[in-house]
C-alpha positions in Angstrom: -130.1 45.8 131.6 -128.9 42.1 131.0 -129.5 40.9 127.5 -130.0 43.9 125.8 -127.4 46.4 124.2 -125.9 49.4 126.0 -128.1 52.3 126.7 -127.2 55.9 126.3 -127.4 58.9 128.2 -126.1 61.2 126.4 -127.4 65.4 127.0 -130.3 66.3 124.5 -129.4 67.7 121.1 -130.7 70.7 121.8 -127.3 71.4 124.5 -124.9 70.1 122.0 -122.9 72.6 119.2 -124.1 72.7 116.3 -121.0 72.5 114.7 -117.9 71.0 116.3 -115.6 73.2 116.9 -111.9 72.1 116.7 -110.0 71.3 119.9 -106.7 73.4 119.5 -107.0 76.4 117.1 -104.4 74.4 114.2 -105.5 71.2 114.1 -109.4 69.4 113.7 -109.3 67.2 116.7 -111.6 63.5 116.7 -112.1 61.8 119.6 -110.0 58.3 120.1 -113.1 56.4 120.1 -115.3 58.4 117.7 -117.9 60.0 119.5 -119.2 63.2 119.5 -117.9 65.7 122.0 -121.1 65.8 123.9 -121.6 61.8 123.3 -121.7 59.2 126.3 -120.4 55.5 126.1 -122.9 53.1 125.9 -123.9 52.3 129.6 -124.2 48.5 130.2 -126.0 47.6 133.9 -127.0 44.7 136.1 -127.6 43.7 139.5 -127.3 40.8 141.2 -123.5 40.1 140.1 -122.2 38.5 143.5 -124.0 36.6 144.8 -122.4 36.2 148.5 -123.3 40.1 149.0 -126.7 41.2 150.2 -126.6 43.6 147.1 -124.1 44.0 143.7 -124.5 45.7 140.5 -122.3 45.3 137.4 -121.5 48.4 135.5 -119.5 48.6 131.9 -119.2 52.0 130.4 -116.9 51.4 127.6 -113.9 50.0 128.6 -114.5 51.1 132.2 -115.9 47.9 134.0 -116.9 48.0 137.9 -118.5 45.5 140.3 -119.6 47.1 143.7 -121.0 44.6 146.8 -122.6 45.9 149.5 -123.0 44.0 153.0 -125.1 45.2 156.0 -126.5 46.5 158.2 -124.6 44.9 160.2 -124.2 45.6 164.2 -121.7 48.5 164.2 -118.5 47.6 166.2 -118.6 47.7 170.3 -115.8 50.5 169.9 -117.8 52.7 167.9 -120.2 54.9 169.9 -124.1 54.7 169.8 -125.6 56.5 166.9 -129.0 56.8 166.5 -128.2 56.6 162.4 -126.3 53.8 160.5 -122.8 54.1 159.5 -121.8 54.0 156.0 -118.1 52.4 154.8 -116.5 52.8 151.5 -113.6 51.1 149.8 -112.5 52.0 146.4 -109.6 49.6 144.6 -108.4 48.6 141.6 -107.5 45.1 140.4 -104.1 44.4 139.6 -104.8 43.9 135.6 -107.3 47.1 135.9 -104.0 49.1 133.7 -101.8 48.8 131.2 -99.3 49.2 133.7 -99.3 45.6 135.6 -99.1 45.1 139.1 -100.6 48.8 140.5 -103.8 47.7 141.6 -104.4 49.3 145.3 -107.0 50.7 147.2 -107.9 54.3 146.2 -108.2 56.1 149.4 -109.2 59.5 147.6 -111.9 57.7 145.7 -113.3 56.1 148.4 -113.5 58.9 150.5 -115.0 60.7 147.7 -117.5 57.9 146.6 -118.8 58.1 150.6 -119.7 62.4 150.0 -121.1 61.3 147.1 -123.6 58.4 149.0 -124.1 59.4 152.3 -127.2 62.3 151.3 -129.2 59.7 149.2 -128.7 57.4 152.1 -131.8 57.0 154.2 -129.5 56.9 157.5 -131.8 56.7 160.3 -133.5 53.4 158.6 -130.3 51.5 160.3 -129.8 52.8 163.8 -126.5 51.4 165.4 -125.5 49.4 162.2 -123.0 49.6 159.3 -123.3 49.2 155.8 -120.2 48.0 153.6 -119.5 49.2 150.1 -117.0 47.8 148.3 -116.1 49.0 144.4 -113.6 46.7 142.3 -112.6 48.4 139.3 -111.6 45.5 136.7 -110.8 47.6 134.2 -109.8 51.8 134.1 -111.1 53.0 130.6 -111.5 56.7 132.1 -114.2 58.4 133.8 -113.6 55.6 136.9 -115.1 57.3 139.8 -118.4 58.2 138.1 -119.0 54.7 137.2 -118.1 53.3 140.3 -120.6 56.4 141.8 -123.4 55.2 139.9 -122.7 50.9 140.3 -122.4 51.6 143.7 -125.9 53.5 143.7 -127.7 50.4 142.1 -125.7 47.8 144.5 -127.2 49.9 147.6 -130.5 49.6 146.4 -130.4 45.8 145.5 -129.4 45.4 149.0 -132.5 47.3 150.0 -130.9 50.3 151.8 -133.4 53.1 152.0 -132.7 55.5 150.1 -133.7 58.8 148.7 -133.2 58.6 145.1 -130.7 56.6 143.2 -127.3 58.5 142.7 -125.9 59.2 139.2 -123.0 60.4 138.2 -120.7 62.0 135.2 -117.8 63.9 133.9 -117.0 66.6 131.9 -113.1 67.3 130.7 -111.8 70.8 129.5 -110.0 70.4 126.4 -108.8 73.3 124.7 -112.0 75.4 124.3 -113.8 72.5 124.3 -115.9 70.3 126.7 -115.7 66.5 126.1 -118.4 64.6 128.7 -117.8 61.3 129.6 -113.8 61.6 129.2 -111.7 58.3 128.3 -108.4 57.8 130.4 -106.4 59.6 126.9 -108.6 62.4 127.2 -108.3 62.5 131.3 -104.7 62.9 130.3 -104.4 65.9 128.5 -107.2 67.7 130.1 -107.3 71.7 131.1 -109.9 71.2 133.8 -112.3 68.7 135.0 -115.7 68.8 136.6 -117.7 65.8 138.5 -121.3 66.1 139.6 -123.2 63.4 141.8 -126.6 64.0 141.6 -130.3 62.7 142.6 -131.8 62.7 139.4 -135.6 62.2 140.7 -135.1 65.3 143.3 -133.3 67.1 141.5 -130.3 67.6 143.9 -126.2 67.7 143.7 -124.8 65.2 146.3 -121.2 66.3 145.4 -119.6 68.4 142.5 -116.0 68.8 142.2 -114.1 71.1 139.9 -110.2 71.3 139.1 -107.6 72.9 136.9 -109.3 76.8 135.9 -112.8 77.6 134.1 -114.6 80.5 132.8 -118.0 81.0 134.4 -119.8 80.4 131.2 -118.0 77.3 131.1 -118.7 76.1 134.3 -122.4 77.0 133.5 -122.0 74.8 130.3 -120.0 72.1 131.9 -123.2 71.5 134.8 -126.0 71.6 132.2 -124.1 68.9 130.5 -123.4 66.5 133.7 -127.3 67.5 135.2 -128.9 66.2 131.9 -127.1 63.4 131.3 -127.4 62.4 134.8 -130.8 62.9 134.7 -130.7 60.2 131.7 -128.5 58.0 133.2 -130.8 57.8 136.0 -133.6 56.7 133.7 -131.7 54.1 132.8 -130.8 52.6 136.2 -134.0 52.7 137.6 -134.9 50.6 134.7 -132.6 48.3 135.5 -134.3 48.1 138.9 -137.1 47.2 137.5 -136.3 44.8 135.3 -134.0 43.0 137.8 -137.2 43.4 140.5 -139.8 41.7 137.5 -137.5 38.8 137.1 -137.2 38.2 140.5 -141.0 37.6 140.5 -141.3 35.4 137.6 
């Protein structure tokens, strides 16, 4: 989406409360940056941001900025046995200035672990027999809601490599607060949250590549909490196969 202003993704009116209800009983809680409790970030997309990769994408959602490369297929190595499907490898980390907090940036071994459950069904597998692909997510800055992002930038970079794939894979929170659910969570709100859900999904076919839950939740809010993250997802994947396009239309001119 270079050049043009951030698009949103945020779940139809029709899912949202009429009237917001407070987050704790005594006091009428606002969200730190303003928005609505069932509001997005502005999502901000590109491909083609390294150039030394055989596929990137860019992704800025808020303050949460991610580059992903991807490199491959590449012969798997010698040690590895035959497959007759390709091999998929993910590496999550975080760049040194990503936090407040100086000096942390590592690799995420739970994110990357997580980001490759969340790729490898939308992958088209058997299109690189004996080969590898590489995915590597940078997160340059941790505004909240990281993994998703890097989930969805990752998606995009796979697919301006050219890796066969199903559908593109998109991705979003939701956060328990209180009695309330807040999608698309900053890092303040990830802080102080009850519970948390995550759902990876194939917008196009309609299919969950991953959902994770934690902390406790009420069946109707579970119920509540998926409608949110399907539909927006289902947006958000409107909005990066746009980006596709655009990126493929330039690339003819």
């Amino acid at each position: 989406m270079s050049g043009t202003a951030p698009a949103t993704y945020s779940p139809s009116p029709t899912m949202q409360n009429k009237k917001r209800a407070p987050i704790f009983t005594d006091v009428d809680w606002v969200r730190p940056d303003g928005r609505g409790f069932r509001q997005c970030r502005g999502a901000f997309l590109r491909t083609g941001a390294a150039n030394a990769a055989s596929g990137s994408a860019y992704a800025e959602f808020g303050n949460t900025k991610v580059i992903v490369s991807v490199f491959g297929p590449r012969e798997s190595k010698k040690a590895m046995m035959y497959s007759d499907i390709g091999r998929l490898n993910c590496n999550v980390s975080y760049t040194t200035f990503s936090t407040p907090i100086r000096g942390q940036g590592s690799d995420n071994k739970e994110f990357s672990s997580m980001l490759h459950k969340a790729l490898e069904g939308a992958i088209i597998l058997d299109s690189f027999p004996k080969t590898t692909v590489d995915v590597f997510a940078l997160v340059l800055e941790s505004g909240g809601s990281d993994l998703p992002v890097v989930v969805s930038c990752a998606s995009l970079a796979l697919a301006d490599a050219g890796i066969m794939m199903y559908d593109v894979v998109a991705s979003v929170s939701v956060s328990c607060l209180g009695k309330n659910l807040v999608i698309d969570p900053i890092t303040e709100e990830e802080s102080y949250q009850d519970g948390s859900m995550m759902i990876t999904c194939m917008p196009s076919r309609n299919e969950v590549t991953q959902l994770t839950v934690t902390g406790e939740w009420s069946t109707p809010k579970i119920h509540e909490a998926m409608e949110l993250c399907l539909d927006a997802c289902s947006k958000l994947g409107d909005i990066m196969r746009s980006c596709l396009k655009e990126a493929a239309s330039a690339s003819q001119e």
